[in-house]
C-alpha positions in Angstrom: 33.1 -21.1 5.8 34.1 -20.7 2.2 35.3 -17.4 0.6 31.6 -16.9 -1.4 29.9 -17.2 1.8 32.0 -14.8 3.6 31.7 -12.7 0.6 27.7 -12.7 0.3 28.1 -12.1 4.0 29.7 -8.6 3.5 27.8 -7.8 1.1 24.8 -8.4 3.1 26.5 -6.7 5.9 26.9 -3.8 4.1 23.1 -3.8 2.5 22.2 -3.8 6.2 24.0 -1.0 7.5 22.8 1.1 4.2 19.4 -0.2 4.4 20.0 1.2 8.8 21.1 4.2 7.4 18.6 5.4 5.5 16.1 4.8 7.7 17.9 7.0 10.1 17.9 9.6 7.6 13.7 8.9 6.6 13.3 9.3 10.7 14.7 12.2 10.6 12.9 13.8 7.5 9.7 12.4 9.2 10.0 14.7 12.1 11.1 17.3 10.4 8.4 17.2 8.0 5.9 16.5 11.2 7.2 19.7 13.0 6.4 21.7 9.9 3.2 20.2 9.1 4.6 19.4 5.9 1.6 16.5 5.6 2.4 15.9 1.5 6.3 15.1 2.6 4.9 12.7 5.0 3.0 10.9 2.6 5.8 11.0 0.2 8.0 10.0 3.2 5.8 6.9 3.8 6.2 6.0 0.1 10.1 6.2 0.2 10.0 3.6 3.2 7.7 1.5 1.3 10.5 1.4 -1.4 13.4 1.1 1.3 11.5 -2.3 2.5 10.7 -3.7 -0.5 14.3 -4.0 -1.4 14.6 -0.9 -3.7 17.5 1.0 -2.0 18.8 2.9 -4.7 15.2 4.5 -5.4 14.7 5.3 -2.2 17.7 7.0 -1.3 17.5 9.4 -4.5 13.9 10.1 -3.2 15.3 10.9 0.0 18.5 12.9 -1.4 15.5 15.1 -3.4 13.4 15.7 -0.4 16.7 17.0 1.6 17.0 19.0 -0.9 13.6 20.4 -0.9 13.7 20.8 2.5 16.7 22.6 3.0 15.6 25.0 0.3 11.8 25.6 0.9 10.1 28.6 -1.2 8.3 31.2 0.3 4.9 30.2 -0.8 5.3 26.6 0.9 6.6 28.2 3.8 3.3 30.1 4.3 1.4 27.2 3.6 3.1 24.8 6.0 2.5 28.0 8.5 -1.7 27.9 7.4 -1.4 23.8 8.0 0.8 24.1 11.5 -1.9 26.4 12.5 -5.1 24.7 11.5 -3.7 21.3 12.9 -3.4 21.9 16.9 -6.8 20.3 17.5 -6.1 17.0 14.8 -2.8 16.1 16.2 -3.1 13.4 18.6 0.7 12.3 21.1 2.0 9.3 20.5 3.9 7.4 23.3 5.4 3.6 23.2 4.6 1.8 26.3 7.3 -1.2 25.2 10.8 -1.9 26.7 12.2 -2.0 23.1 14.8 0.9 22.9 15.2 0.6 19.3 11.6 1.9 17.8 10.7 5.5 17.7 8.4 7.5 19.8 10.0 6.3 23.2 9.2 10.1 24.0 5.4 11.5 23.8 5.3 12.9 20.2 2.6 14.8 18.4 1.6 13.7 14.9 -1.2 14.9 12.5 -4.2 13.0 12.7 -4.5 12.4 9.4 -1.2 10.7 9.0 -1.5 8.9 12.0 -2.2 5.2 10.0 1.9 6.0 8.5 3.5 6.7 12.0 1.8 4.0 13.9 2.4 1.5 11.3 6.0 2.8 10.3 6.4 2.2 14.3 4.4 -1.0 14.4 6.6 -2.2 11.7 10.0 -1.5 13.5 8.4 -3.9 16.4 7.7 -6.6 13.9 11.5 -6.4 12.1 13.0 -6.5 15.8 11.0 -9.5 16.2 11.5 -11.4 12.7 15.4 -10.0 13.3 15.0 -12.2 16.0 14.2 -15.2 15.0 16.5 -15.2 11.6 19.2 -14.9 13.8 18.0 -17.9 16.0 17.7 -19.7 12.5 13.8 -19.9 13.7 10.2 -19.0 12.6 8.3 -15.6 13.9 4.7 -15.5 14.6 3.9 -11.9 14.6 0.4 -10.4 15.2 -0.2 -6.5 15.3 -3.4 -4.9 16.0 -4.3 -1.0 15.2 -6.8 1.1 17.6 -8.8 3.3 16.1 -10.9 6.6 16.9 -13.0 9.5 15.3 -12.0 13.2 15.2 -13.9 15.7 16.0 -14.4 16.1 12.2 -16.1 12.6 12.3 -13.4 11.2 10.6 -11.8 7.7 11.0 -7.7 7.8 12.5 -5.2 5.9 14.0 -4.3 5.8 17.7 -2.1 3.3 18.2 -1.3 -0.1 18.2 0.1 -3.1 19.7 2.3 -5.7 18.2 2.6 -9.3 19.5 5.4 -11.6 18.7 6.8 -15.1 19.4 9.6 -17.2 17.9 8.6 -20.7 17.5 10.8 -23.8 16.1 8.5 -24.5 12.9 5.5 -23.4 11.2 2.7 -24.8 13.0 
């Protein structure tokens, strides 16, 4: 191995372990955000992990450094309104549980989310299956098929959410 090699190598080891950390941190936020019923952080939330995947790191992490902030500094007003939205939400959360053996996803414990941001939870979680998956394969220097299916229900409000889902995977030699 040459010395560029082992140099990109760092430097994709450490993009990795930034990348790991600020996911950690957007897990984090999530479920604080969730516990609050903070549903517009969520959303914003599922926007800073869009970024964080797409390759835009630095974005992301000032996103996330000004919704810490936020957080740890909430005003009155939005403190009574996360209150009025905690309140009105007991019948639209639905529990979340994952059935797999894959210790290194989220919801491994029966967790309630609001039902209205259920698609971002249950794909954010859906997603983590896939990565493990396509992790997988890279390392194998192979190909991953992957295959992930949503279930869907009505609220009592009539409207359309997101129960779960189930992600299929298989690495395979080539393409076909």
């Amino acid at each position: 191995m040459n010395v560029s090699s082992i140099t990109s190598l760092n430097q994709y080891d450490r993009k990795q372990t930034q990348i790991e950390y600020l996911e950690n941190r957007l897990r984090f936020l999530i479920a604080q955000a969730t516990v609050n019923g903070d549903v517009e952080t969520i959303r914003l939330l599922g926007k800073v992990r869009t970024m964080l995947y797409s390759g835009n790191t630095s974005r992301a992490e000032k996103l996330i450094n000004e919704i810490e902030k936020n957080l740890a500094t909430p005003s009155n007003s939005k403190k009574r309104t996360n209150k009025t939205i905690e309140n009105s939400r007991t019948e639209d959360e639905i529990t979340v549980v994952d059935a797999s053996n894959d210790p290194s996803v989220s919801f491994k414990y029966p967790t309630k989310i609001p039902a209205d941001s259920s698609l971002l939870f249950i794909a954010s979680h859906e997603r983590q299956h896939v990565q493990d998956i396509i992790g997988r394969a890279i390392l194998e220097g192979r190909i991953a098929q992957v295959y992930v299916r949503y279930f869907t229900s009505y609220d009592s409000q009539g409207r359309l959410i997101f129960t779960g889902g189930y992600t299929w995977g298989k690495i395979v030699d080539h393409s076909a």
